[in-house]
Backbone bond lengths (Angstrom), bond angles and torsions (degrees), N, CA, C in turn:
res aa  C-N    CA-C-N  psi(-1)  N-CA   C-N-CA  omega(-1)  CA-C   N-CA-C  phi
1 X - - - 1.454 - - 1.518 109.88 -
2 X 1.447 103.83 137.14 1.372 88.08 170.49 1.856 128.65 -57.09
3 X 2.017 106.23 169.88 1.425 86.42 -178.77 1.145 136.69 -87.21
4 X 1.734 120.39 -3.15 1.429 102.84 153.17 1.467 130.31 -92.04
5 X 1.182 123.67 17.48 1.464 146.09 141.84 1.251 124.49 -20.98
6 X 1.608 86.73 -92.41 1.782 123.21 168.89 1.218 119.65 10.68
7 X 1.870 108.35 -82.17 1.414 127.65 -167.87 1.586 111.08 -61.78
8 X 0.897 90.77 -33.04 1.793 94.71 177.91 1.302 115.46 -66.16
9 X 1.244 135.49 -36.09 1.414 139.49 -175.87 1.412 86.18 -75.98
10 X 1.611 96.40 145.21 1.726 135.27 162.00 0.957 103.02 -120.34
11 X 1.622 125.14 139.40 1.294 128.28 162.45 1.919 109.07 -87.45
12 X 1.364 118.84 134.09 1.664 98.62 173.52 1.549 111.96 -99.64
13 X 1.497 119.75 166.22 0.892 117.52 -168.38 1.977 130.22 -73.39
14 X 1.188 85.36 -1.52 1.706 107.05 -168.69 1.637 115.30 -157.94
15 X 0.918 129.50 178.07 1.622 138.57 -170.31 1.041 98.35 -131.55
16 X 1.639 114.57 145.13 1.650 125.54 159.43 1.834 112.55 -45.20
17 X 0.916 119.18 -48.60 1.683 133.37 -157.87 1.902 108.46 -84.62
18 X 1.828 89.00 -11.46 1.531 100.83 -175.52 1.712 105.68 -50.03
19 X 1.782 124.96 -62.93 0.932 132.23 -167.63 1.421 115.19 -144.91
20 X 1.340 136.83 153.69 1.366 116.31 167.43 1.161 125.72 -75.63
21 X 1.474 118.81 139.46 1.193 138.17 -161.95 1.563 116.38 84.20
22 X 1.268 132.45 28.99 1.316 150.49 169.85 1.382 122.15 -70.47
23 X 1.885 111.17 -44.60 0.831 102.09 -161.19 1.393 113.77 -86.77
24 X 1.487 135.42 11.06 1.559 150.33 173.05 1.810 95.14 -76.85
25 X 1.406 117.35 -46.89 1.764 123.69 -170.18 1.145 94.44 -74.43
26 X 1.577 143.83 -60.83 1.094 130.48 140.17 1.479 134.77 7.39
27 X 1.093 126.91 -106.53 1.818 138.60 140.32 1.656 95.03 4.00
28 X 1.146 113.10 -81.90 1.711 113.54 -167.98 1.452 108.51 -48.85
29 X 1.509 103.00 -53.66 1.408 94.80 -169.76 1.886 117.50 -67.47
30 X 1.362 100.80 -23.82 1.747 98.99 -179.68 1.564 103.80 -69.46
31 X 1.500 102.73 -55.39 1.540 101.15 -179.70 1.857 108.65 -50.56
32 X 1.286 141.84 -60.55 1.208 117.75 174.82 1.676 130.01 -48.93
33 X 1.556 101.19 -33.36 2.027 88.65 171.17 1.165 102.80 -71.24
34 X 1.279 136.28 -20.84 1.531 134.15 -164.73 1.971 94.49 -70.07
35 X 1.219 117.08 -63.99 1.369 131.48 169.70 1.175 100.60 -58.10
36 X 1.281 148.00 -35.36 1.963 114.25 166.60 1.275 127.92 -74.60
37 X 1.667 108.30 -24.01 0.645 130.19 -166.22 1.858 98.61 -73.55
38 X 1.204 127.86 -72.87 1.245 143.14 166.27 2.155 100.52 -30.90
39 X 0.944 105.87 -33.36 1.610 119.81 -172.58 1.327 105.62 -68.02
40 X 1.763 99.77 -56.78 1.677 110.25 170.81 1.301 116.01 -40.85
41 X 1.325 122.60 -48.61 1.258 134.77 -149.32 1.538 108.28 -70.09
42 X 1.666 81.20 -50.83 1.912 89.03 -175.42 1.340 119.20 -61.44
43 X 1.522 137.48 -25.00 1.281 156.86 -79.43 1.425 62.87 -168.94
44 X 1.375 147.75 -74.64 1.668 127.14 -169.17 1.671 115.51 -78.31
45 X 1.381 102.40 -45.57 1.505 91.13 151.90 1.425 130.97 -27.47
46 X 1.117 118.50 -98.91 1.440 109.26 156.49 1.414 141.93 -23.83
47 X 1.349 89.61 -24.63 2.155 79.33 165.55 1.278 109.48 -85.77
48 X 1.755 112.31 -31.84 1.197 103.56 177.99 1.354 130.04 -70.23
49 X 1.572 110.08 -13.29 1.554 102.89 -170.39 2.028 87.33 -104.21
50 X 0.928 110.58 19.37 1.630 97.67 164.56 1.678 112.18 -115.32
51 X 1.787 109.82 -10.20 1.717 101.53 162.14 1.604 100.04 -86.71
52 X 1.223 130.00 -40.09 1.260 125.65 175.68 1.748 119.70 -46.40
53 X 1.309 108.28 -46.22 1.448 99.48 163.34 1.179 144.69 -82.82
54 X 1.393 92.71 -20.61 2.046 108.07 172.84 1.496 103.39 -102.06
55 X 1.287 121.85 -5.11 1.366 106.80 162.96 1.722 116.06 -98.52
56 X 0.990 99.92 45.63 2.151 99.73 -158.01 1.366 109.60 12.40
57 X 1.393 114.29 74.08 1.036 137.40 161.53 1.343 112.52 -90.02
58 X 1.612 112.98 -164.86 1.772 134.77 174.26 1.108 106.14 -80.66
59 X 1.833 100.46 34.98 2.115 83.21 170.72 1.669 95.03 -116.92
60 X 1.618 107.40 176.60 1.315 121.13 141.45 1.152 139.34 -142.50
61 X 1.364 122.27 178.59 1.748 103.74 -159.89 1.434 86.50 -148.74
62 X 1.416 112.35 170.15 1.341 127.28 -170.95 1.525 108.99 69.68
63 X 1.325 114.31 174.80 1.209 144.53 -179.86 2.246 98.08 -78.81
64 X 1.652 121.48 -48.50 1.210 106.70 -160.53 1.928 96.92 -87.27
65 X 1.593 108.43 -30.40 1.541 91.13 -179.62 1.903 116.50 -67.40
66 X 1.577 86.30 -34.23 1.876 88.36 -179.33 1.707 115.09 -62.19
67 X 1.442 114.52 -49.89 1.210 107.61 161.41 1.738 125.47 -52.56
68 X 1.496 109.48 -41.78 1.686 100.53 165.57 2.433 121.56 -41.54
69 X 1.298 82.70 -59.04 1.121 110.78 176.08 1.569 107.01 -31.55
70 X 1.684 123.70 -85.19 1.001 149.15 155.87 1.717 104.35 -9.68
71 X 1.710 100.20 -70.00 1.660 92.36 -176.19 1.296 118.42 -59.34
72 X 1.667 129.19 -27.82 1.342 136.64 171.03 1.591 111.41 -71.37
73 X 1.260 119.86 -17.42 1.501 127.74 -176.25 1.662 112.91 63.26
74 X 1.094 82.90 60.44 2.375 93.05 -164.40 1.668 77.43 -117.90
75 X 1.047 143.61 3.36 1.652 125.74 174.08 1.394 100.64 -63.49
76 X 1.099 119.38 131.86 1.629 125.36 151.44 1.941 106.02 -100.43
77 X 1.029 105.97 -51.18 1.472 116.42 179.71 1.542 123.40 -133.13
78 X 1.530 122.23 103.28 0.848 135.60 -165.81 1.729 98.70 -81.34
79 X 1.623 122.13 117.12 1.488 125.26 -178.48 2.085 99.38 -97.12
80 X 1.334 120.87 121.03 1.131 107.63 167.39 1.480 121.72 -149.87
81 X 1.211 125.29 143.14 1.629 132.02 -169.78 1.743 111.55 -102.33
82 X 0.860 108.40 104.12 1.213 107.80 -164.01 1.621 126.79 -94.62
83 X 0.893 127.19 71.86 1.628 144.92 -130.40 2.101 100.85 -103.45
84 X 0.794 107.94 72.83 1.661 119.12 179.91 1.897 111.05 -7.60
85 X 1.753 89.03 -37.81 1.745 100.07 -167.68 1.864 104.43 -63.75
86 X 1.098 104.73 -32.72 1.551 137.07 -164.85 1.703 99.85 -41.59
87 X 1.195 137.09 103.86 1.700 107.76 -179.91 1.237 106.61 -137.04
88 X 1.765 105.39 36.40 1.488 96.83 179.70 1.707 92.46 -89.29
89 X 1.569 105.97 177.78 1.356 119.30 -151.08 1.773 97.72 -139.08
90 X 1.554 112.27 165.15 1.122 113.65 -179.85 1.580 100.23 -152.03
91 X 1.056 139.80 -176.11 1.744 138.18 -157.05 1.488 98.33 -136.13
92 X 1.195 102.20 126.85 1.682 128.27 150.05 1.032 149.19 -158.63
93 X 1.798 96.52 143.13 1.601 91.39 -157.68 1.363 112.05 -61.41
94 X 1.912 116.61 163.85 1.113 124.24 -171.47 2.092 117.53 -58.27
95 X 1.580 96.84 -20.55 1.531 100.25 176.16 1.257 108.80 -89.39
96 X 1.406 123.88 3.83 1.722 116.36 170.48 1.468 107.42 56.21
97 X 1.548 107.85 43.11 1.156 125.86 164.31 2.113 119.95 -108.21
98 X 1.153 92.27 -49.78 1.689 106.49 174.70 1.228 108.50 -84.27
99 X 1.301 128.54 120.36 1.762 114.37 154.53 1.820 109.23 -107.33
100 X 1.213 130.91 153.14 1.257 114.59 152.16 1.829 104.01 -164.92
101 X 1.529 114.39 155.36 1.166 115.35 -162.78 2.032 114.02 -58.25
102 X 1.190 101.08 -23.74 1.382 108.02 -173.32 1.652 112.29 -116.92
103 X 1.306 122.52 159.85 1.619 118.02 178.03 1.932 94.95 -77.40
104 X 0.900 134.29 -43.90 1.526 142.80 -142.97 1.918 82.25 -59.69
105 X 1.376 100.59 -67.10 1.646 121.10 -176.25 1.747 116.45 -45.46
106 X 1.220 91.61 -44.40 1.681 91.91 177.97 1.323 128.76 -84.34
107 X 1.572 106.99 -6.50 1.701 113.78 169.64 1.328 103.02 -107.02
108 X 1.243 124.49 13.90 1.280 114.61 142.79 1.437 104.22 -90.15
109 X 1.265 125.73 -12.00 1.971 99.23 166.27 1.110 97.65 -139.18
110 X 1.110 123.20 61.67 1.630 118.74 127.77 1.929 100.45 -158.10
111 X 0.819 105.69 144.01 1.415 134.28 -178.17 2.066 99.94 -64.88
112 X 1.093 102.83 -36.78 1.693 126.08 -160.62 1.883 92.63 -70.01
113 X 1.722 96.03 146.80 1.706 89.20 158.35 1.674 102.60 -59.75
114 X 1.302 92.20 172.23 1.092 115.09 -172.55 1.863 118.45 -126.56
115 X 1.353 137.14 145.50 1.658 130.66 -145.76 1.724 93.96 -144.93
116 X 1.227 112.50 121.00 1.344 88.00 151.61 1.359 127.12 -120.50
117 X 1.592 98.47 175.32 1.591 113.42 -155.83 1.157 129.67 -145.80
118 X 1.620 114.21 118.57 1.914 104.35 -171.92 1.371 134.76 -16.10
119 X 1.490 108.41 95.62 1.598 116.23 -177.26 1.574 110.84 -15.60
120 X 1.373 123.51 -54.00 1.002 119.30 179.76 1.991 115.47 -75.50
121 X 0.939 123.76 -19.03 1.275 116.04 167.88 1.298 125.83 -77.66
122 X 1.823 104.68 -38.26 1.610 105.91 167.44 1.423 117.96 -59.19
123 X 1.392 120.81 -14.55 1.904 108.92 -163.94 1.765 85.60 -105.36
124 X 1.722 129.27 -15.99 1.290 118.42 178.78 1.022 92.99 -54.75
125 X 1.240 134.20 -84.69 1.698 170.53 -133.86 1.629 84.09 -63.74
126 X 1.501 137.26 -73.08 1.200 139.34 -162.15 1.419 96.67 -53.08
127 X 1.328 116.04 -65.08 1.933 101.20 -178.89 1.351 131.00 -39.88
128 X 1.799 99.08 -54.54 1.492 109.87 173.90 1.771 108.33 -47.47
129 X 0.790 108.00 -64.58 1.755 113.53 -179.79 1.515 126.29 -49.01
130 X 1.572 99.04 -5.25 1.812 100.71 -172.80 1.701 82.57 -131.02
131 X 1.647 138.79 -11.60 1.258 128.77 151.77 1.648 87.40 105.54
132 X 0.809 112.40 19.03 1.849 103.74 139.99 1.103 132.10 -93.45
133 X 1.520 112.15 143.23 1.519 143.57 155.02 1.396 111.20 -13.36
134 X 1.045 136.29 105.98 1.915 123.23 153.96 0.937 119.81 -109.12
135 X 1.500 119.73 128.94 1.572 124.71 -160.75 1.463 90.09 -119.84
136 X 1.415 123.74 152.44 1.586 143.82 171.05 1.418 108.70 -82.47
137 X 1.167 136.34 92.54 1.564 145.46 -179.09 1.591 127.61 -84.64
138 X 1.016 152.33 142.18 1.429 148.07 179.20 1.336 107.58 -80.72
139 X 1.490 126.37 124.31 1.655 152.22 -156.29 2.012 85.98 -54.76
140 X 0.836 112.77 -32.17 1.417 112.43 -168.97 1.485 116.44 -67.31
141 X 0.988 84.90 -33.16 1.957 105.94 175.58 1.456 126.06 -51.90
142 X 1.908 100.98 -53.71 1.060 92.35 -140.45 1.780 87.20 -126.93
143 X 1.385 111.29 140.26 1.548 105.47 -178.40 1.812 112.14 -69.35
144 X 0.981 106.46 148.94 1.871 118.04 179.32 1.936 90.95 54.04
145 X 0.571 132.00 5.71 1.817 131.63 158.17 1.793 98.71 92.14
146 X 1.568 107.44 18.41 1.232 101.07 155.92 1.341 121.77 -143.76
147 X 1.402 128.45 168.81 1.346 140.27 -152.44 1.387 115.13 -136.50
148 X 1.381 127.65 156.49 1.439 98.12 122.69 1.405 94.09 179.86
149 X 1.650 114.96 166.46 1.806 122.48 179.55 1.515 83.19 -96.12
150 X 1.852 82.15 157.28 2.051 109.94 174.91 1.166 112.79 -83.68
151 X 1.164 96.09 179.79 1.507 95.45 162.46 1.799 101.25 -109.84
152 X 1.430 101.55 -6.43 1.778 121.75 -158.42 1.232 110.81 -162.70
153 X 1.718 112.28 158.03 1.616 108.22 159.27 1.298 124.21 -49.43
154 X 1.175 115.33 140.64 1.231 121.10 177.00 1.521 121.49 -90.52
155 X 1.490 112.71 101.76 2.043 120.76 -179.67 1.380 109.95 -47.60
156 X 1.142 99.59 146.27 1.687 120.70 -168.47 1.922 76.59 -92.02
157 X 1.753 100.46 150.10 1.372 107.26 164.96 1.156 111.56 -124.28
């Protein structure tokens, strides 16, 4: 196989056609590499967006750098914990063009009423809309329960 191929292939331990009733041990066993595999992933994610932020790197943390981020459109990967109890809020305009943590801030950039919206739903919605990644993170991770890597430095405003 080629070499960036390679790592991706799992070998499993048995074949559907091996015996009857295989193909259920089968099923289990793909679905669990599928889930370590997905496990792995997150598991480097996360290291990377914790040298990226403690190394003043292309990360950010909190609720005011991730929202900075977002308005500059430097998200590559939006990290967020999404905790039901959570009911702080953040502002956006009705075209899901402006986000910003306060109403005062966001009618200075956008002309539009202005709505607000579960901190954590406004920075989903802001990634999706500028074409970043959002990954589901553990509350432990990530400061104010959001995250995320750049694509770039992030401008002071």
């Amino acid at each position: 196989l080629p070499g960036d191929v390679a790592p991706m292939v799992r070998i499993l331990s048995r074949g559907a056609r091996d015996e009857p009733g295989n193909a259920t041990l089968v099923h289990d066993e793909v679905r669990h590499l599928v889930d370590s595999s997905r496990a792995e992933a997150t598991v480097q994610l996360l290291q990377r967006y914790r040298e990226l932020v403690g190394g003043g790197g292309n990360g950010a943390a909190g609720p005011e750098e991730v929202v900075m981020a977002l308005q500059q459109g430097l998200v590559d990967t939006l990290l967020v914990h999404d905790d039901p109890d959570d009911d702080r809020t953040a502002w956006y305009s009705p075209d899901l063009q402006q986000l910003a943590l306060d109403d005062d801030t966001l009618r200075q950039l956008s002309a539009a009423a202005v709505e607000p919206v579960r901190l954590v739903d406004a920075c989903v919605a802001g990634a999706l809309r500028r074409g970043a990644e959002v990954r589901i993170a553990p509350s432990a991770v990530l400061d104010g329960q959001v995250g995320a890597i750049l694509r770039g430095p992030l401008a002071a405003n």
